[in-house]
C-alpha positions as CSV (number, residue, x, y, z in Angstrom):
1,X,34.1,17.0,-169.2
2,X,32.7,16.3,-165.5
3,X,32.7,19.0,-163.4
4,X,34.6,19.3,-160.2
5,X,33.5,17.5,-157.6
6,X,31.2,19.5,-154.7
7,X,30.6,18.6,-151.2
8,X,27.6,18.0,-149.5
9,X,26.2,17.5,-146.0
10,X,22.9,15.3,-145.9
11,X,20.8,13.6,-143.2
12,X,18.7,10.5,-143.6
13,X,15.7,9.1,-141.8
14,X,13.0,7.0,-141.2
15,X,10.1,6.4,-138.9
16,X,11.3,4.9,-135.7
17,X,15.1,5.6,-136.6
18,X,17.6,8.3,-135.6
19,X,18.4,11.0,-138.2
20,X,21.6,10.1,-139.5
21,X,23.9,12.9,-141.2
22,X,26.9,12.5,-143.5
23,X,29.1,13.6,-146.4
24,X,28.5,13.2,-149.9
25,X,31.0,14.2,-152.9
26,X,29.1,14.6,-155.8
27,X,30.5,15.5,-159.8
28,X,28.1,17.5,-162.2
29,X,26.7,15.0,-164.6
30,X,27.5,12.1,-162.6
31,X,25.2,9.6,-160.0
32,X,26.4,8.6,-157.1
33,X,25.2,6.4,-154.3
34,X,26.0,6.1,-150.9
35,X,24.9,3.2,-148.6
36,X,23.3,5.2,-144.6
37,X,23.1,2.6,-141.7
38,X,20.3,3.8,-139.3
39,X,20.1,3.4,-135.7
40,X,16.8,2.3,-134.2
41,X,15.5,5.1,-131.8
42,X,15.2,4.8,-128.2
43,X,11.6,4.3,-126.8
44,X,10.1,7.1,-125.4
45,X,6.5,7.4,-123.9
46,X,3.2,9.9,-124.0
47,X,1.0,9.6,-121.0
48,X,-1.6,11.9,-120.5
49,X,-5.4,12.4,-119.6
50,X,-8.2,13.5,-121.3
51,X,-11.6,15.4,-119.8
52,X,-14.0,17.4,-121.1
53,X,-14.5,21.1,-119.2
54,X,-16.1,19.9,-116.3
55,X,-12.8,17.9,-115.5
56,X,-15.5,14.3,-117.0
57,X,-13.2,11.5,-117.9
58,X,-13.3,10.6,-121.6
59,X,-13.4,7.7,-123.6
60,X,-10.7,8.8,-126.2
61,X,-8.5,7.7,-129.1
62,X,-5.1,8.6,-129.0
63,X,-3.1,8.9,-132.7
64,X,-0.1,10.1,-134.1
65,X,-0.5,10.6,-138.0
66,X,1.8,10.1,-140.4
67,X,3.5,7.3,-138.3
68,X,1.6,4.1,-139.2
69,X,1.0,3.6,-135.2
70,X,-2.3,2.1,-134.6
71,X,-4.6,4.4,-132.4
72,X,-4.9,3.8,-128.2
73,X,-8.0,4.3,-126.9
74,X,-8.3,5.6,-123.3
75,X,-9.4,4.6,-120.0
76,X,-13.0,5.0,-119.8
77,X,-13.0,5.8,-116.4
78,X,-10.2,7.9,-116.0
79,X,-9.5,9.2,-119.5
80,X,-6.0,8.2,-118.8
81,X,-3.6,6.6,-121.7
82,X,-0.2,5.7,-121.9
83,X,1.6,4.8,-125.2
84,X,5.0,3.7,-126.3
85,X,6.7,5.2,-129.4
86,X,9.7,5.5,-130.5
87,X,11.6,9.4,-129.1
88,X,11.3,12.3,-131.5
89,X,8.9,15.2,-132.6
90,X,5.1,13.9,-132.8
91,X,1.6,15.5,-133.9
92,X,-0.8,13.8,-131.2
93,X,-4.6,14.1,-132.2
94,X,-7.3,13.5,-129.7
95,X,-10.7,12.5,-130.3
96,X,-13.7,11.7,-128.4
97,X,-17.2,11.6,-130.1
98,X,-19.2,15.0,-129.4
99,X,-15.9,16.9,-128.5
100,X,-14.2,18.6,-130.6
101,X,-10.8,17.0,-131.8
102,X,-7.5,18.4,-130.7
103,X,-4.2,18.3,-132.6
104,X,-1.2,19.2,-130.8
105,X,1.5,19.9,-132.8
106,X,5.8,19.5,-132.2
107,X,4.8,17.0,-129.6
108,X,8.3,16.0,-128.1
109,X,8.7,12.8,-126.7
110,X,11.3,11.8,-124.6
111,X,12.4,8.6,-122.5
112,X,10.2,9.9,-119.3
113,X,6.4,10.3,-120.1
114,X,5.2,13.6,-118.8
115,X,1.7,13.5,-118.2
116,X,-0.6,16.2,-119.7
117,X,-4.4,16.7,-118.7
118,X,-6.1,17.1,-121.9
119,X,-8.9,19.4,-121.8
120,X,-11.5,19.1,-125.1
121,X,-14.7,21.7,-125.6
122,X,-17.8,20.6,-127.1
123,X,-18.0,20.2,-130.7
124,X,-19.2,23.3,-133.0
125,X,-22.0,23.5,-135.4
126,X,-19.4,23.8,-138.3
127,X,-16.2,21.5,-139.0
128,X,-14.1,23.5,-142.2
129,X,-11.8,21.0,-143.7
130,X,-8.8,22.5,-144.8
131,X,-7.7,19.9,-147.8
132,X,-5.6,22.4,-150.1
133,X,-2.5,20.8,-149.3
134,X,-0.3,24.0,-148.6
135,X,-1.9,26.9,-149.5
136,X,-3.2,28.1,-146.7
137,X,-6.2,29.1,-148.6
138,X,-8.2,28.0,-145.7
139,X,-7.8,31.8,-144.6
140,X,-10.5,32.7,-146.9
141,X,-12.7,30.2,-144.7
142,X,-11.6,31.4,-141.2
143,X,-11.9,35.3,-142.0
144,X,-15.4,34.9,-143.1
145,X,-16.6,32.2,-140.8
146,X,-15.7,34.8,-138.1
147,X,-16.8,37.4,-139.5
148,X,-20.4,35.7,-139.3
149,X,-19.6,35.2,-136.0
150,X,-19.8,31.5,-136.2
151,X,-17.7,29.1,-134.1
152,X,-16.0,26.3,-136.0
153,X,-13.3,23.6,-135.6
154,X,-10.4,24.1,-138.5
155,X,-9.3,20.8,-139.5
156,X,-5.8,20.9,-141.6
157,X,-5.5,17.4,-143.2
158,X,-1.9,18.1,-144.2
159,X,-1.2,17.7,-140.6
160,X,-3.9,15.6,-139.1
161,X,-4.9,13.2,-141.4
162,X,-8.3,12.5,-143.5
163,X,-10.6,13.3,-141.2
164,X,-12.6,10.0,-141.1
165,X,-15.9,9.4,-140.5
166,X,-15.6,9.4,-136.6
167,X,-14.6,13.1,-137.0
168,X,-16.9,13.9,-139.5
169,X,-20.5,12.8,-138.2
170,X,-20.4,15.1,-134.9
171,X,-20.6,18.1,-136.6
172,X,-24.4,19.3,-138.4
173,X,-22.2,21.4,-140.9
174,X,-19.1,20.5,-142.5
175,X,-17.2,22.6,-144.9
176,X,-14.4,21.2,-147.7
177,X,-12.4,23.5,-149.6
178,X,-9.5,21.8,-151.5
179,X,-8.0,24.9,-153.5
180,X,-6.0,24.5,-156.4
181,X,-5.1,20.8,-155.5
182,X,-5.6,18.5,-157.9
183,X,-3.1,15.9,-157.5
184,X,-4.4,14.6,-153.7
185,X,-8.0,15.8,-154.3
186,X,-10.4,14.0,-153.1
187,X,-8.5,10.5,-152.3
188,X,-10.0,6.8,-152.1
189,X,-10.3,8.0,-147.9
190,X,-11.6,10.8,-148.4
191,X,-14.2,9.5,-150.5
192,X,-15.3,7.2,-147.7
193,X,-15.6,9.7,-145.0
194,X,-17.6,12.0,-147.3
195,X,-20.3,9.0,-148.3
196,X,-20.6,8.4,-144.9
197,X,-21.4,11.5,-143.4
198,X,-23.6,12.1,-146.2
199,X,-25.4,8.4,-146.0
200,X,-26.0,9.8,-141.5
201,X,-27.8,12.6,-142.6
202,X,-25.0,15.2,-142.9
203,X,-25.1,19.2,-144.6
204,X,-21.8,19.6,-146.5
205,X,-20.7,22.7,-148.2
206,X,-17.7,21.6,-150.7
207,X,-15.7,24.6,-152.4
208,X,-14.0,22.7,-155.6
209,X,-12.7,23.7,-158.8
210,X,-10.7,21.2,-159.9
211,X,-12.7,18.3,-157.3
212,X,-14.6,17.3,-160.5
213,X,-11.9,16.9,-162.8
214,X,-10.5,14.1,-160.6
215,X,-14.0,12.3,-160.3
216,X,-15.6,13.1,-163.1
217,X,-14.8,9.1,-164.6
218,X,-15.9,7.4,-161.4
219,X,-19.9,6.5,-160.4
220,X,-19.3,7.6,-156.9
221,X,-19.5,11.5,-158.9
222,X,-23.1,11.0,-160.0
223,X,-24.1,8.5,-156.8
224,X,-22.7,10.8,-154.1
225,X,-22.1,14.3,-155.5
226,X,-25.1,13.4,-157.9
227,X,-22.8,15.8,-160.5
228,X,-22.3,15.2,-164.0
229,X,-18.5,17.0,-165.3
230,X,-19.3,19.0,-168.2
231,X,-15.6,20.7,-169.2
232,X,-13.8,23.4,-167.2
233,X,-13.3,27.4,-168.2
234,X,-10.2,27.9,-168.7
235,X,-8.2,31.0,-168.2
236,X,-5.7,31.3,-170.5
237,X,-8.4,31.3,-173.3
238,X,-10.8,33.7,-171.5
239,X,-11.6,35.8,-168.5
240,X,-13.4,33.6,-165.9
241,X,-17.2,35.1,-166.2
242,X,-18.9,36.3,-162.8
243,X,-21.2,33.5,-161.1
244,X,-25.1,34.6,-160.7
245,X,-28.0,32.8,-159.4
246,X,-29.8,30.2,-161.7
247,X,-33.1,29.9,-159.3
248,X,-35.6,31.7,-157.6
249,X,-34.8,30.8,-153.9
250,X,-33.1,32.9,-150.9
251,X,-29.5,30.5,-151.5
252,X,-29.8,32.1,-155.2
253,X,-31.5,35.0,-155.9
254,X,-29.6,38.1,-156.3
255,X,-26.1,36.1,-156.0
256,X,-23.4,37.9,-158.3
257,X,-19.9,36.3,-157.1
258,X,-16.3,37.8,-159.5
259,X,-13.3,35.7,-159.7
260,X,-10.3,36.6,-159.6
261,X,-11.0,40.7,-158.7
262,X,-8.5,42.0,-155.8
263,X,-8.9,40.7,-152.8
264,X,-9.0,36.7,-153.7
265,X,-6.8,34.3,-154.1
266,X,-6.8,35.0,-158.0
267,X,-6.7,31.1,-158.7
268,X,-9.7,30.6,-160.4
269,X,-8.0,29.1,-163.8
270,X,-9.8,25.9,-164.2
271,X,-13.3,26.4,-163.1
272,X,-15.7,23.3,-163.3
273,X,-19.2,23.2,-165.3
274,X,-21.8,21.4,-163.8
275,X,-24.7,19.2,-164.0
276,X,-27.3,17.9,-162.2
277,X,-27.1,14.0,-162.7
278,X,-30.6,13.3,-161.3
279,X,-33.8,14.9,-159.5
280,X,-32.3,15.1,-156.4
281,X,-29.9,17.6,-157.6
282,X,-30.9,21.5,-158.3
283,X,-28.4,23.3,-160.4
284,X,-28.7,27.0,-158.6
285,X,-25.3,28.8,-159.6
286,X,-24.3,29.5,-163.1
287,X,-21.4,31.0,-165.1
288,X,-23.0,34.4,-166.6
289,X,-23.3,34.3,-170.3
290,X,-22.5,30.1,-170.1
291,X,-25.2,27.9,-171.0
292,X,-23.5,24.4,-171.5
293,X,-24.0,24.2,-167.4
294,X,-23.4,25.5,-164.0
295,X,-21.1,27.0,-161.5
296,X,-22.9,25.3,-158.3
297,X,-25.1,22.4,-157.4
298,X,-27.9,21.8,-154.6
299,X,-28.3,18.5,-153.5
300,X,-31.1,17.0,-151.0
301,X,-31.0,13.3,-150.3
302,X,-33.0,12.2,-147.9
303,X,-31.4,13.5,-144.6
304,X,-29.1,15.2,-146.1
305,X,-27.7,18.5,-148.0
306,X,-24.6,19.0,-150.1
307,X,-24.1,22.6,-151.8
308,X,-21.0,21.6,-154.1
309,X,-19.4,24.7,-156.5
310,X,-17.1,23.8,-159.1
311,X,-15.1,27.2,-158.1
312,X,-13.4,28.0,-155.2
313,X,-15.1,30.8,-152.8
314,X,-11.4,32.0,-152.6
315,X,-11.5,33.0,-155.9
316,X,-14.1,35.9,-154.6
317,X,-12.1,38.7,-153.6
318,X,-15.1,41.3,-152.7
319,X,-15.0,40.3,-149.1
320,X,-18.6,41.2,-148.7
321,X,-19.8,39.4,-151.5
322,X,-18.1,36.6,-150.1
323,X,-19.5,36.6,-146.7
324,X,-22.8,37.0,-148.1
325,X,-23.3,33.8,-150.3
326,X,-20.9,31.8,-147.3
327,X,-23.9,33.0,-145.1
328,X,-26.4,31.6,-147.1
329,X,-25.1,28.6,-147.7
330,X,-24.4,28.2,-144.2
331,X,-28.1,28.9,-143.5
332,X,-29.6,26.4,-146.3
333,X,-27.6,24.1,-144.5
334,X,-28.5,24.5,-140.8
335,X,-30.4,22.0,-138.9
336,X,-34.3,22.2,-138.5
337,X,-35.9,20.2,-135.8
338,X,-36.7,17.8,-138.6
339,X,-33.8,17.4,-140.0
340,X,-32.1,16.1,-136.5
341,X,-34.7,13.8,-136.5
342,X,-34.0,12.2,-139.8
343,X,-31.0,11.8,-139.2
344,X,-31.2,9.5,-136.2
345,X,-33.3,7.5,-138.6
346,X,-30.4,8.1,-141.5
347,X,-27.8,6.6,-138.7
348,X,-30.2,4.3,-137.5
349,X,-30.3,2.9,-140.8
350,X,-26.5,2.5,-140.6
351,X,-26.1,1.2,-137.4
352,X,-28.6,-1.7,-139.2
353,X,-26.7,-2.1,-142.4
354,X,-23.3,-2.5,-140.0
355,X,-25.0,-5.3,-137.7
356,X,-26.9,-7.0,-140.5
357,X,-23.4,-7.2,-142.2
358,X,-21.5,-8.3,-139.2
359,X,-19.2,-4.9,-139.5
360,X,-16.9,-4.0,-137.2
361,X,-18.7,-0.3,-137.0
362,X,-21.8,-1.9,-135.4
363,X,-20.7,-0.4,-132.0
364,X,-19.6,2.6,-133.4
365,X,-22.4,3.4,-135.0
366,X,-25.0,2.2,-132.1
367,X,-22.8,5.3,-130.3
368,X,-23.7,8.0,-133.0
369,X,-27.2,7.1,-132.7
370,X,-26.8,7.5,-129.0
371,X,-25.7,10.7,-129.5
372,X,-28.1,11.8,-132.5
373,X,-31.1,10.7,-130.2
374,X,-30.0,13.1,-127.5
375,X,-29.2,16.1,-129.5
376,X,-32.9,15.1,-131.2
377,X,-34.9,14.6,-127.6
378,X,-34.1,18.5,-127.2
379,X,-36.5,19.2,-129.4
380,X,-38.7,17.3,-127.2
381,X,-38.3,19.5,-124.1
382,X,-40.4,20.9,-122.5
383,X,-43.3,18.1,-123.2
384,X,-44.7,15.4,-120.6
385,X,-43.9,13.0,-122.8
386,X,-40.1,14.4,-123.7
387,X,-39.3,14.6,-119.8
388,X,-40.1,11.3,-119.3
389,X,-38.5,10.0,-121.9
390,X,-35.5,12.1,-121.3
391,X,-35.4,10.7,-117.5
392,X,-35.7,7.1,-118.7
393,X,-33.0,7.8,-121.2
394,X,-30.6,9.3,-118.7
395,X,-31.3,6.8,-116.1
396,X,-31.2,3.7,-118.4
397,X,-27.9,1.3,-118.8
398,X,-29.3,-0.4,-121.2
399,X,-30.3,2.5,-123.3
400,X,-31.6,0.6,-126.8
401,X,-34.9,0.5,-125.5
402,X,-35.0,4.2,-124.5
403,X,-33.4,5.2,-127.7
404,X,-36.0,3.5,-129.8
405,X,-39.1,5.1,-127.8
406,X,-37.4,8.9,-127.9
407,X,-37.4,8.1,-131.7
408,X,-40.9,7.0,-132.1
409,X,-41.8,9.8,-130.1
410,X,-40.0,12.3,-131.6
411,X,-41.8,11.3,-134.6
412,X,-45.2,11.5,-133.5
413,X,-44.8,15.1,-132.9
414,X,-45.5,17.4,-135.4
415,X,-42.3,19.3,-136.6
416,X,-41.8,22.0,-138.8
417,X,-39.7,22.5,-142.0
């Protein structure tokens, strides 16, 4: 027989609507359905500025995830914006190319826009993508990034979004860890922005146990990660083994990582085995006492560098040990003179491809090499011929020209690996 019937109180909503709460009487063992009008919500407005630390206007995109709005771009003048939305709670993320992104959170927006100066600091070496849903495993990350005493931005794509390419391609080093996720791991998006900072000549460090499992039937696996999926460890059949170095070089040698000791995240239940899937990868981290294949993989393509492990560094709960292989991997990684300079050519190259192909990236791209071939000139400093090129570049409108000459330049000098 049914049960007796139990009361409820439930709310409804939808982007752009008011929350709407009512009554529901529901019997044990039977459906019901109820039929929720929603109001539309008011418009409200977000105006604000946005300036770098020197109170410069920025040219700026303006977004609000999760919502389906289309970006606004501001003034590049006078880094002022003004958007329309409907009233309620927001997460606003600012961007502007060199500067590192902000994401204000519980953004309330009411009928009256309140203008806000936005202030955003220059981008750090290392961008740490927190993609493990919510875990908050990204803790593992931060503790030992600051340890090292490094500055990074955090970037929790839960509430910001995919980072996309635009984010992405600032920073020399950028970090992945997705966790124990395995069901949003590595999306069609995600994908995307990872080619593409690879294909500009990007260092990537991605922490991954299950990352393979998801890829391991699609070519971009072999063609980007340039990984072939072997099997995972499992757990429940065996303790995880330690991972050791597999090659003679300062990012291996003398490497001796446990999983799941005190400490860690004690996650580690599905561990990926690894292989290289062509001579550009370098299998240097291996499961001790495994031979079918590896715990991590090395990758140098051209401009750039991808360390990839198929276990998560959270898994490692000797802190020290931890720190230690995040700090070499962070230093295989870094940017040598050289490598800044190949990867103008890297986004040079792109900026090619997207006019060649009539892409709507073109511009975009034409302002990452703008940006590449500054950061590169540095290393020119100091030389007759990198002052004057610097002067021309910084007194230029018209700065193809100027770009093209640092370039050759820069190539004509002798740099070291």
């Amino acid at each position: 027989m049914p049960g007796k019937p139990c009361d409820y109180k439930l709310s409804a909503k939808s982007f752009g609507f008011r929350i709407a709460s009512f009554g529901a009487k529901v019997t044990a063992g039977q459906s019901a359905s109820q039929d929720v009008a929603l109001t539309k919500a008011d418009d409200g407005k977000v105006a604000g500025t946005v300036v770098n630390k020197d109170g410069k206007a920025l040219k700026a995109t303006v977004s609000f995830p999760g919502t389906g709005l289309a970006a606004t771009d501001t003034n590049a003048d006078t880094g002022a914006f003004e958007v329309t939305v409907p009233q309620g709670e927001y997460t606003m993320v600012v961007k502007s190319f060199g500067y590192e992104p902000k994401v204000i959170q519980s953004l309330q927006v009411g009928a009256q826009a309140a203008g806000q100066k936005i202030v955003l600091e220059n981008v750090p070496d290392v961008l740490l993508v927190d993609d493990d849903g919510h875990d908050l495993l990204e803790t593992y990350f931060t503790d030992s990034l600051q340890r090292l005493g490094r500055k990074f931005t955090n970037w929790d794509s839960h509430i910001a979004g995919v980072p996309l390419a635009d984010v992405l391609i600032q920073y020399p080093i950028v970090v992945w860890q997705t966790g124990f996720d395995y069901q949003t791991t590595f999306t069609p998006a995600e994908r995307d922005a990872i080619k593409a900072y690879l294909a500009s000549g990007g260092h990537m460090f991605i922490s991954s146990q299950l990352g393979g499992v998801n890829l391991r039937q699609t070519p971009y696996f072999g063609e980007v990660f340039h990984a072939k999926f072997v099997t995972i460890l499992k757990r429940s059949q065996a303790p995880i083994p330690a991972v050791v170095g597999a090659e003679n070089t300062p990012l291996a040698t003398g490497v001796k990582l446990t999983l799941n000791d005190d400490g860690g995240q004690n996650n580690q239940d599905y561990p990926s085995i690894l292989l290289p899937a062509d001579a550009k990868a370098s299998l240097f981290l291996k499961y001790d006492g495994e031979n079918r294949g590896g715990a991590g993989l090395r990758v140098e393509d051209g401009a750039s560098k991808l360390v990839y492990t198929g276990f998560g560094l959270e898994g490692v709960g000797n802190k020290d040990a931890r720190d230690d292989f995040f700090k070499r991997v962070l230093t295989y990684l870094a940017p040598k003179p050289a490598d800044l300079l190949r990867r103008v050519d890297a986004i040079d190259a792109l900026r090619i491809y997207a006019v060649s192909s009539k892409s709507a990236e073109a511009n975009r791209y034409f302002e990452y090499e703008e940006y590449f071939v500054a950061k590169a000139s540095k290393a020119l400093a100091g030389t007759a011929e990198g002052d004057a090129l610097l002067a021309k570049f910084a007194a230029t409108s018209k700065a193809g020209s100027a770009l093209r000459e640092v370039r050759r330049a820069a190539h004509g000098r002798k740099m070291t690996n």
